[in-house]
N, C-alpha and C positions, 0 to 999 in steps of 0.2 A: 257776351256769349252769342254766337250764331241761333239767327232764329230757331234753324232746325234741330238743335243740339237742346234747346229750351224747352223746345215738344217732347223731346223723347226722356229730359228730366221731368217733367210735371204729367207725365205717362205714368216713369214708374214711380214717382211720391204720390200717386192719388192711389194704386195697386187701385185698380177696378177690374168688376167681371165683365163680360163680353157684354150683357147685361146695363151694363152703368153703374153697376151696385159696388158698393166698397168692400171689401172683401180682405179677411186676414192674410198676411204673407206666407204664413205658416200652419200647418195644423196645428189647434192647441190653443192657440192664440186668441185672443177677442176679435171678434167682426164685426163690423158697423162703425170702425176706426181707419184714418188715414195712417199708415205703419212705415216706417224707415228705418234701417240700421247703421251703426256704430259701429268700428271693430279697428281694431289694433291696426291688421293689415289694410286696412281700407285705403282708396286713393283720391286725391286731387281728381277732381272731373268727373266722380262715379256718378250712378244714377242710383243710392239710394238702398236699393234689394235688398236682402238677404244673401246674394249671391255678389251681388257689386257696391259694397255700404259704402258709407260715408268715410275719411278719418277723423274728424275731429264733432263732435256735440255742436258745434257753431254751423259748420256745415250741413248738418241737419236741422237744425234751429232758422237757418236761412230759405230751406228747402219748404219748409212748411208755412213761411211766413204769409199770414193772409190768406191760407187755406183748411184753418181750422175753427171751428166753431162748437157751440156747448151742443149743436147736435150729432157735428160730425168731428168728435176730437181727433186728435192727433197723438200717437204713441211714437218716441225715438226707443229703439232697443238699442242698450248698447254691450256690446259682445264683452266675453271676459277678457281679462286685463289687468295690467296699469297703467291709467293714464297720467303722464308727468303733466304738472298744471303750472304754467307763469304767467295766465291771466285771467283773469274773471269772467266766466260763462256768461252774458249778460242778456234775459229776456226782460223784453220791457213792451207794452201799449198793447193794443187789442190785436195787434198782428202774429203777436207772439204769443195768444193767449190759446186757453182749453189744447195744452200740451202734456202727457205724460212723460217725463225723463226716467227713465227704469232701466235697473241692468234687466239683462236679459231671463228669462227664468230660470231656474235652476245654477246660474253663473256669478263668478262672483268681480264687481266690477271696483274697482278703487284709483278715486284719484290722489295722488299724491302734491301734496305742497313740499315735499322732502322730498331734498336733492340725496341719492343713496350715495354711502361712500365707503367704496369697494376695500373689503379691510386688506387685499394686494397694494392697495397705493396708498398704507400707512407705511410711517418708518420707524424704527426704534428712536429716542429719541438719541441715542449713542451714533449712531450714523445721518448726523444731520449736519451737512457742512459749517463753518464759522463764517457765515454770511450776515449781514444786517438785519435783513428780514429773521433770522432764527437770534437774535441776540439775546431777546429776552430769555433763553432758555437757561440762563443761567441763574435765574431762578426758583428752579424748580428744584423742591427737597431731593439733598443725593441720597438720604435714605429711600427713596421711589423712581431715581431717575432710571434705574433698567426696567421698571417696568413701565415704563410712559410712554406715550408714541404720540407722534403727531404726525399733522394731514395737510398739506399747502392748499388752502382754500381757494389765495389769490392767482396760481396756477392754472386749476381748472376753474376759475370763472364763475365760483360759488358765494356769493353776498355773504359777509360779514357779520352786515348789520351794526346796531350801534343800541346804548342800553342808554334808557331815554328815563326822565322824571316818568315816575305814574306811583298810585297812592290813593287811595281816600278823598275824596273830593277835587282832586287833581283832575285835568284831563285826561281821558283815556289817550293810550299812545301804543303804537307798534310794540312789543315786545322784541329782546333781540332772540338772535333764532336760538334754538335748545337743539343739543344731541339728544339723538332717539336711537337707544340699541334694543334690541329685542323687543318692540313696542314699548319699551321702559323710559320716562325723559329721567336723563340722567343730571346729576349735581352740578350747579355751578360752584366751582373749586372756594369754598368758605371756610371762614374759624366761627366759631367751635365747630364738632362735626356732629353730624345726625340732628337730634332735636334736640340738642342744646344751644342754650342762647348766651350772650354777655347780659347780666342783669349790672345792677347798680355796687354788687359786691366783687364786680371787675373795672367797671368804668361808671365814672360818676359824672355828671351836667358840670359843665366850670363856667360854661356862657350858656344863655337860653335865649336867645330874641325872643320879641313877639312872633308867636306862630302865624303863615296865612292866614286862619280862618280871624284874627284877629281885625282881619281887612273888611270882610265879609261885608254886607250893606247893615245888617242885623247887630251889627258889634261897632262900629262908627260912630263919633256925635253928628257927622251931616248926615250919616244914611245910605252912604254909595257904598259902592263896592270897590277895591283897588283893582285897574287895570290887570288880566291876568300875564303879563307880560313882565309887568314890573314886580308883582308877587315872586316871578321866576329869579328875581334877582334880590328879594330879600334873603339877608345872611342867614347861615346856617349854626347848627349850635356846635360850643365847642366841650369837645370832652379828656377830662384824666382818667388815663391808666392806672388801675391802682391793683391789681392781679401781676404778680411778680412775672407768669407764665405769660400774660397777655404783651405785659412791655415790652418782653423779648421777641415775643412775633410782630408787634405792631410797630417796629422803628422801619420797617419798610414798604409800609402798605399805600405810600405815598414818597411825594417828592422833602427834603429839608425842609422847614420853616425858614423862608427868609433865604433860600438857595439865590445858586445865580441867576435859575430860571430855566436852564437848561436840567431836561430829566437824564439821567445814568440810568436805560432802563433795563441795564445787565442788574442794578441793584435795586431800584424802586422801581414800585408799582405804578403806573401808569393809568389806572381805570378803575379803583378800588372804590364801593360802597359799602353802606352800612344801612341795612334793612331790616324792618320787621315794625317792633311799636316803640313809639319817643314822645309820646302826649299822654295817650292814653292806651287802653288794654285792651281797645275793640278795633281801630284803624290804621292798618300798615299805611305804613311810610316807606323812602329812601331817601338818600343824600350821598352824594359823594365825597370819599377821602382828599378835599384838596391839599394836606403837608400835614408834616410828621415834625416833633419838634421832643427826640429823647430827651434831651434835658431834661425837661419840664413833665417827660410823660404826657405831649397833649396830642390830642388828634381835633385839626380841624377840618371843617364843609364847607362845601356848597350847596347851593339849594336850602329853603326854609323848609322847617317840619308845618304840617299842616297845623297841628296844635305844639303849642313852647313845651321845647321839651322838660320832661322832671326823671329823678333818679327813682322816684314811685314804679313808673310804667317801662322803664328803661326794658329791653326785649328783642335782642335782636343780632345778627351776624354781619360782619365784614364778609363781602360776598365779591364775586370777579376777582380775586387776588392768586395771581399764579403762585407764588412764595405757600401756600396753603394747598395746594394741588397736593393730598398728601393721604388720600382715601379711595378705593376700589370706585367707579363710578363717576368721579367727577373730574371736569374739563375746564379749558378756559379756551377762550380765542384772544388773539393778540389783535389788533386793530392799531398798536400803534406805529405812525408813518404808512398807514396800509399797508402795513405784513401781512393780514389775515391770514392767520395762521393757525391752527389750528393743536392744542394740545390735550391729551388724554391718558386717564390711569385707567384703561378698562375692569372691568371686574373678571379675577381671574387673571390678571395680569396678562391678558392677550388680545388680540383684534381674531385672532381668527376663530371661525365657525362663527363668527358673531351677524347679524343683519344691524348698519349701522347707519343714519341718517341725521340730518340736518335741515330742519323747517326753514325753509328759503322763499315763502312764499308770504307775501306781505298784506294779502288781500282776502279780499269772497270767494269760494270756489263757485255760487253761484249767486249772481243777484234777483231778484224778482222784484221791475218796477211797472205800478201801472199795468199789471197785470193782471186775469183772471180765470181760476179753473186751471191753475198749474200743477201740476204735482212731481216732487221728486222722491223717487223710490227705489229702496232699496241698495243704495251706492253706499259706498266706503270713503270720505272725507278724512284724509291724513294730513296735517301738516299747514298750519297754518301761524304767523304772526299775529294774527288778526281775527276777525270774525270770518266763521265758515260758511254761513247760510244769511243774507240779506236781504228782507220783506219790507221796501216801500209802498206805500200806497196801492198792496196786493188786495185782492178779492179774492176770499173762496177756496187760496192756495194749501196745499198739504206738503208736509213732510214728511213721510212713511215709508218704515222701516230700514232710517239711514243709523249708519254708524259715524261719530262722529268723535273725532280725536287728535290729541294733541293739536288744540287751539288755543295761542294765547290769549285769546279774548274770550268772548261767548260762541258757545257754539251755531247758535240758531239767534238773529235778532229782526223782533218782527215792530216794526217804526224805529223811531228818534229819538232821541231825547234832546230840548236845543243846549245850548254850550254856558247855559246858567249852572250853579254846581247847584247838588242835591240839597246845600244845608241853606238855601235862600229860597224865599217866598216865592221867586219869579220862572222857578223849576217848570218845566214843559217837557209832554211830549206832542209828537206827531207823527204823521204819516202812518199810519198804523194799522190801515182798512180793515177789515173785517173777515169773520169767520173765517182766518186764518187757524190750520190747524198742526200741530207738531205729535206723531202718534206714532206707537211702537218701534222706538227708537233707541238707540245705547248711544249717550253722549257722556264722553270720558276723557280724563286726562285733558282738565280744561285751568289754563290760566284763569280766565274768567268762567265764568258764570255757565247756566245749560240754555236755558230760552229767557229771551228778553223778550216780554212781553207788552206791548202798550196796543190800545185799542180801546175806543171809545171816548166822547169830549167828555168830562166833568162838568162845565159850564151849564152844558142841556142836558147832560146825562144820558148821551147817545150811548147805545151799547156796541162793545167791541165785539166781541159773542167769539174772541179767539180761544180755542181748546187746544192745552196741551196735556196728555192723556197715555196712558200702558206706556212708560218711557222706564227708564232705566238711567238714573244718572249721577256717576260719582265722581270721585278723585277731580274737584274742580274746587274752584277759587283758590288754584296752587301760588299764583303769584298777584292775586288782589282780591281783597275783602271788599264788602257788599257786593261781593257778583253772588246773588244766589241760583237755586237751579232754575227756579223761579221766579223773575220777575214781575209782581201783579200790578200795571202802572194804566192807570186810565178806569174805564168803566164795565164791568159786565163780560169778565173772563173767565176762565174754567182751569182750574191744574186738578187732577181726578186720574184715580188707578194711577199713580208713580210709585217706581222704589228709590229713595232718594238715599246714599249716604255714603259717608268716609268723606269729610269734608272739614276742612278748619273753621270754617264761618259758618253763615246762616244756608237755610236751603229754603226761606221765603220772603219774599219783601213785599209788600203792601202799598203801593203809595194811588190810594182809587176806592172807589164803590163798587160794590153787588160783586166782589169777586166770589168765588166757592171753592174752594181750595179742603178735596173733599176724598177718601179712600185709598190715601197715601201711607207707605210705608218710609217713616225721616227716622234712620240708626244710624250713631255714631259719626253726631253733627256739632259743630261747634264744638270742636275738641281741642282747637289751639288760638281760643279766644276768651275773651269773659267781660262779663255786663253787655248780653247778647243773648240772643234766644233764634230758636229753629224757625219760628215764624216773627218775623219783627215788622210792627207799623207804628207812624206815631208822626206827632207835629203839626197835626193837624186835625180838628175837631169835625168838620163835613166828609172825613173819610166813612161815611155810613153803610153796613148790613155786609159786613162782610165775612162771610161762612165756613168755619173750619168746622168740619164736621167728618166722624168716621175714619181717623186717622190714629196712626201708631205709630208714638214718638217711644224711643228703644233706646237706651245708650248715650244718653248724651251728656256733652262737656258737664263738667262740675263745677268748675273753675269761676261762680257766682251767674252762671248762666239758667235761663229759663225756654221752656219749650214753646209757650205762647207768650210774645214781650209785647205790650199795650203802653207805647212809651209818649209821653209828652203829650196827651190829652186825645188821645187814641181814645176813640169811641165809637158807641154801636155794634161793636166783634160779635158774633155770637159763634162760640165754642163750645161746639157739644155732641156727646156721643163719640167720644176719643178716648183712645185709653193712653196712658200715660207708665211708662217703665224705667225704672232706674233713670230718673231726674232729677236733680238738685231742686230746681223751681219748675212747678208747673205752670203758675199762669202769672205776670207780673202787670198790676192795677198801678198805671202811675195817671193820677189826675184828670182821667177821662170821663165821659159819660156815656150811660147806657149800654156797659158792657155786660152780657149777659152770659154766664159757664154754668149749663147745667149739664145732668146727665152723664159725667166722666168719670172714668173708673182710674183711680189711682193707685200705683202698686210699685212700693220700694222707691219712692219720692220723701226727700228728704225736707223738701214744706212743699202744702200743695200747692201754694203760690205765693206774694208777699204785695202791699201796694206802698206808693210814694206820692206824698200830697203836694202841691203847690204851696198848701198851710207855713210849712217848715222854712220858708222865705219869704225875704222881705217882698215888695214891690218895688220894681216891677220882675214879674216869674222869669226863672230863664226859659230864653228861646221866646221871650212874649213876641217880639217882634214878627218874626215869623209864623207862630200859631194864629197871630191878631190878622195880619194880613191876608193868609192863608182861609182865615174865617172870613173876612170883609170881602175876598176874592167869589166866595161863592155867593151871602150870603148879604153883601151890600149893597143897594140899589144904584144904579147908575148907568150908563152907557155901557157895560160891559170892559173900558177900558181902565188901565189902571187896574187897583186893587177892588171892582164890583162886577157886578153881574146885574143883566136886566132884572124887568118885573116878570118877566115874561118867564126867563130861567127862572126865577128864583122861587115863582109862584108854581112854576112845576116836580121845583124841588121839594118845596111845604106839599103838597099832592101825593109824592110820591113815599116820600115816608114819616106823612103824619099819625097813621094809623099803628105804624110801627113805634115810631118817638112820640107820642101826642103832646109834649112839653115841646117841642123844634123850636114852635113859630118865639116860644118865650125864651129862648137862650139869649143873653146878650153878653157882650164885653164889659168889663168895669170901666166907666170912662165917664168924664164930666156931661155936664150941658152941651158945652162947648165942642162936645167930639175928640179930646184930647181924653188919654189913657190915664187910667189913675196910678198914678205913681209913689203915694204914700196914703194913708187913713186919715180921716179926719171925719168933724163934725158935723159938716153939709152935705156934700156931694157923694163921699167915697168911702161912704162907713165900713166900718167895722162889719154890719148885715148886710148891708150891699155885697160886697166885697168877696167875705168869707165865710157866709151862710147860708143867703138865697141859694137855694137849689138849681136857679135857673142862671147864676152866674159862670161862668164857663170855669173857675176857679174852683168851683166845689164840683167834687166826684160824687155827685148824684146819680140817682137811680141805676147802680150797678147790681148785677145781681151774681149771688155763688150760692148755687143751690142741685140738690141731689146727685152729693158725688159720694162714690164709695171708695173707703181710702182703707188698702190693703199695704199695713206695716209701714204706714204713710206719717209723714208729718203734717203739721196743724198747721194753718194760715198763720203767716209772718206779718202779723200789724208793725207798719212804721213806728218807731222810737223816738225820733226825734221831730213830731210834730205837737210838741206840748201836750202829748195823750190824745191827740186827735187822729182819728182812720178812719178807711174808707166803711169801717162799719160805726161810724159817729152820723155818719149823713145818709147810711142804707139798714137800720136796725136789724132787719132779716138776715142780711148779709150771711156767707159759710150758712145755711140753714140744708138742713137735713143732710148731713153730713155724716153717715155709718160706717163703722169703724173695727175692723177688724186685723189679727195680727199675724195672718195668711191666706194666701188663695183660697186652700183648700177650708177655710172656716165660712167664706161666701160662697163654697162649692162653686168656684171660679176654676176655669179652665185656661192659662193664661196663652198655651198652643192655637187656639185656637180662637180665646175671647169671649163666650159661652158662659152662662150660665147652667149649671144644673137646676133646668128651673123647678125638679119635685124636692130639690133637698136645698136649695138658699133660702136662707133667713132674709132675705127682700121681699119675702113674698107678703111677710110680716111685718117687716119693717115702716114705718111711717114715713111717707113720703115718694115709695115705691108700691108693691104691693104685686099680685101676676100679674095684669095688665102692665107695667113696667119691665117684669122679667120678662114675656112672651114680644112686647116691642123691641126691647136691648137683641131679643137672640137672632129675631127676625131680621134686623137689621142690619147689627152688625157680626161679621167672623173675618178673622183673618186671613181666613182661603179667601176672601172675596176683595181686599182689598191689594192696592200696587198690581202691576202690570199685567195683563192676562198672559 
């Protein structure tokens, strides 16, 4: 660019008074800011104004670069719109830093990842030539084909996409792209329809391989892990039809067994999967339909289930199969020979009046690396494959008051995680800087998860002090479980004031210290799962002090699920001052230490809680591997590498929560002299006390505590069964203590609207263990006007 054309840009990006002083572009607006605009109409070559913006957010991003700082930030307004997005906004280093991204005030700004598709350039499906590209349409049920229409993707130059392995410990992967009519994603064309599944009284297991996780380093006699590459290429399981209704649809949902190899894909299905659960009842899967063999009634796969599958857990629908396109709402695309092509039974049997799109975008609508003092505000985020919002190694950055929607992945992720899977010792995150924060926010309509949260090291117990806060966020973990809306991964984060719900899975995960996870509203969560809970952590013993407090868990699954899950030696939680509503399990104690629940008010919980001992098994416990590791990782002296941590860590970990734990420094592992794990009892080394009594043995659920909860038409704590009579109240005698007990609200002059006590008419006032001083803190504290989002 010409010198002089350089002058008269960095004139009007500095917008200065005659003065020298920086000055708003506008009345209204903040002063003491460098200010640029955004706008639909903007041009190539503008200088920036109000009057001569920018066109695109990169252009302003360029224009500011290396002239903003935490005294004199810099604001981009960007005018109303929509802006179409095919690449990722990317600020990054201290040049691009102390930047506002905000629509304009009062205007409403959206970018789209969805390409729209004009319901004019649909076609009935009755008028679509006998071309190659349209072959497949035959089949498509003629009881639907007048009202079917489809869209030639490959025409106008619209991605396809492609539907990739993803699962439960799998790799995370691109999603393919989904129809979006009226903000609604609409069905990918399946059997059965709605919420129903194939269980094992349609199709039964006839082969099971070893599942992945069987590769796992924790499951091995050497201890590695199998390449994830060659995992991709362990077989799949095979299954029998045994549903008279099912045989008859499923002889085409694939190629013959044993064909020539050539597909007929006028008659088979070409891209046919099978989704949902095939291990167990808490982690999707998929696999695909490789051939169909009526004969036999068998359907077999590709791809391994993460766990072998059983007709126990069986749960799940043949999904992509055009032959099943046979329901208001659902679509399929043709990808094969690159047809992309696009097929749809609108709801209403029409395209028109309809708003209709296609997430075509595969990426971040914005990244944030190495940055500081960024904020984005107020934008509208539609349409993504992928994750919406991207926080590396940010500083200080906010996301406030974005909308954020139809995202296959997470909507907001703030660091890493590296490419170890979750259910192995060697699990990391990073990148994750600090007081990073996600606030007043609606994130919806999410394949994964709402904020992915990591911040702060574990090793030293650096704090992340990232806050995610007054958000709003449902209808997510549509197409994979453990995304919750919250992810709490690293040290010393915040989720507070949320309303979290209408979710299939969980809406917390845990895997860190000192989180606080506090004034949230969690209804109608974990509704299409089981052995699973709203808030779940676990597998690890040094996950220490982590604080749910002041929450209202409302409605949730039944289906053997609990509201607070303390799984696999989960210790330290402290849960308290929550009220709990219409819950199967309130809080579930499996083999941890120093979980403490007091103070929670229970109402129409069908047990307040239940625990599960390590006792009930032999040696070595499941998952020892990785809880052992995961413990030697914090808390065993060494170089830091490997499975230890310095003296130096480790002696600030004893420091920082001795006074809390005063038993820490004596926890050990059961293991010989020699350092080797004890792997059966005996009469030297690995007794019987050692083992399964000392209270400081990381095997015995010591010093937990359940005390002063009131249980309104509540059920009684579910002691384990099957550990030879032994519970978690064999090793905590107090345990369940002072536990009041009434058989309605209105008999504790509870107010359940609002959470309140009457404190001149409740019998707590009397009660042992409470008393006014109890009632006058519970009211003061907590109310349900005060908690979830302002």
């Amino acid at each position: 660019m010409p010198r002089r054309s350089m002058g008269v840009l960095i004139a009007s990006v500095l917008v200065v008074t005659a003065a020298g002083a920086p000055a708003s572009a506008e009345p209204g607006l903040p002063t003491g800011k460098t200010v640029v605009y955004v706008a639909k109409d903007g041009k190539e070559g503008a200088t920036g104004t109000e009057s001569d913006p920018f066109a695109t957010v990169e252009q302003a991003r360029d224009a500011l670069a290396g002239r903003t700082s935490a005294r004199r930030p810099g604001v981009v307004y960007i005018r109303e719109g929509v802006y179409q997005t095919s690449r990722t906004i990317r600020l990054s280093g201290a040049e691009h830093s102390h930047v506002t991204y905000a629509a304009h005030p009062g205007e409403q700004v959206e970018f789209a990842g969805v390409t729209t598709l004009d319901p004019g350039d649909f076609r009935k499906l009755g008028d679509v030539p006998d071309e190659a590209k349209w072959s497949s349409k035959a089949r498509v049920p003629d009881a639907v084909a007048g009202q079917v229409y489809v869209y030639d993707l490959g025409a106008a130059g619209i991605p396809a996409g492609v539907i990739m392995k993803n699962g439960f410990n799998w790799k995370p992967q691109p999603f393919a792209p989904e129809l979006i009519t009226d903000d609604a994603t609409q069905t990918l064309a399946q059997y059965p329809n709605g919420a129903e599944k194939l269980d094992s009284a349609a199709i039964t297991v006839k082969e099971a391989p070893k599942g992945a996780r069987d590769y796992f380093s924790d499951k091995t006699e050497d201890g590695t892990t199998m390449p994830y590459e060659d995992m991709l290429k362990l077989p799949g399981p095979v299954y029998t039809t045994v549903d008279a209704t099912l045989k008859e649809h499923s002889t085409t949902w694939a190629p013959p067994e044993g064909g020539s190899g050539e597909i007929d894909n006028t008659v088979h299905e070409t891209d046919g999967w099978l989704s949902g659960y095939f291990g167990n009842n808490y982690a999707n899967d998929r696999v695909r339909i490789a051939s169909v063999d009526p004969g036999e009634a068998e359907l077999r796969t590709t791809y391994p289930t993460m766990y072998a599958a059983t007709d126990k857990w069986t749960s799940f629908v043949a999904q992509n199969v055009l032959s099943e396109l046979d329901t208001e709402g659902e679509y399929y695309i043709d990808r094969w020979k690159d047809a992309g092509t696009l097929y749809y039974y609108p709801p209403g049997g029409t395209v028109e009046g309809k708003e209709i799109s296609l997430t075509s975008f595969d990426a971040p609508f914005f990244q944030l690396e190495n940055v500081r003092g960024v904020t984005l505000e107020g934008l509208k985020l539609n349409g993504t494959t992928g994750t919406a919002v991207r926080l590396l190694d940010a500083e200080s950055c906010t996301v406030d008051g974005l909308e954020i929607l139809n995202a296959s992945m997470d909507a907001v992720a703030i660091g890493e995680a590296n490419d170890a899977i979750t259910a192995v010792a060697e699990y990391r995150t990073s990148r994750g800087g600090h007081r990073n924060k996600v606030i007043n926010s609606r994130l919806h309509d999410l394949g994964g998860g709402g904020v992915f949260t990591a911040g702060g090291d574990r090793d030293s117990l650096e704090r992340g002090d990232h806050v995610v806060e007054h958000n709003e966020i449902y209808d997510f973990s549509k197409l994979a479980t453990y995304t919750p809306a919250g992810y709490m991964y690293g040290v010393g984060n915040t989720f507070r004031y949320n309303h979290v719900h209408d979710a299939p899975h969980m809406a917390i995960q845990i895997m860190g210290n000192d989180m606080e996870i506090s004034h949230n509203r969690f209804e109608r969560l974990v509704t299409h799962a089981s052995d699973q809970g709203v808030i779940y952590a676990g597998r690890d013993y040094t996950y220490l002090n982590n604080v749910v407090a002041y929450n209202l868990f409302k409605d949730i699954g039944a289906d053997g699920n609990q509201a607070v899950y303390m799984d696999d030696g989960m210790s330290g939680m402290v849960v308290r001052h929550n009220v709990f509503d219409n819950v199967q399990h309130g809080l579930f104690f499996q083999a941890g230490h120093s979980n403490v629940a007091s103070d929670n008010v229970f109402k129409d919980v069908t047990y307040l809680g239940h625990d599960k001992l390590y006792h009930e098994d032999d040696l070595p416990v499941p998952n020892s591997k990785v809880v052992v590791e995961r413990f030697n990782d914090m808390l065993k002296p060494g170089d830091g590498s490997g499975f230890t941590n310095t003296r130096e860590n480790i002696e600030k970990w004893y420091r920082r929560y001795g006074k809390q734990y005063p038993n820490i420094r004596d926890w050990y592992v059961p293991s010989k002299a020699n350092g080797e794990l004890c792997t059966s009892i005996d009469a030297d080394e690995c007794t019987e006390a050692y083992v399964w009594t000392d209270p400081d043995s990381l095997y015995v659920p010591s010093h937990n505590v359940l005390t002063r909860s009131v249980s309104i038409a509540t059920g009684g704590f579910a002691y384990t069964d099957d550990a030879d009579g032994l519970s978690v109240k064999t090793f905590n005698p107090d345990f369940d203590s002072y536990n009041v007990k009434k058989d309605s609200a209105a008999a504790f002059a509870f107010d359940p609207a609002t959470g309140k006590f009457d404190a001149r008419a409740t019998p707590l006032n009397s009660a042992e263990g409470f008393g006014p001083k109890w009632v006058r803190e519970w009211n003061r504290t907590f109310t349900l006007d005060g908690i979830g989002p302002r």
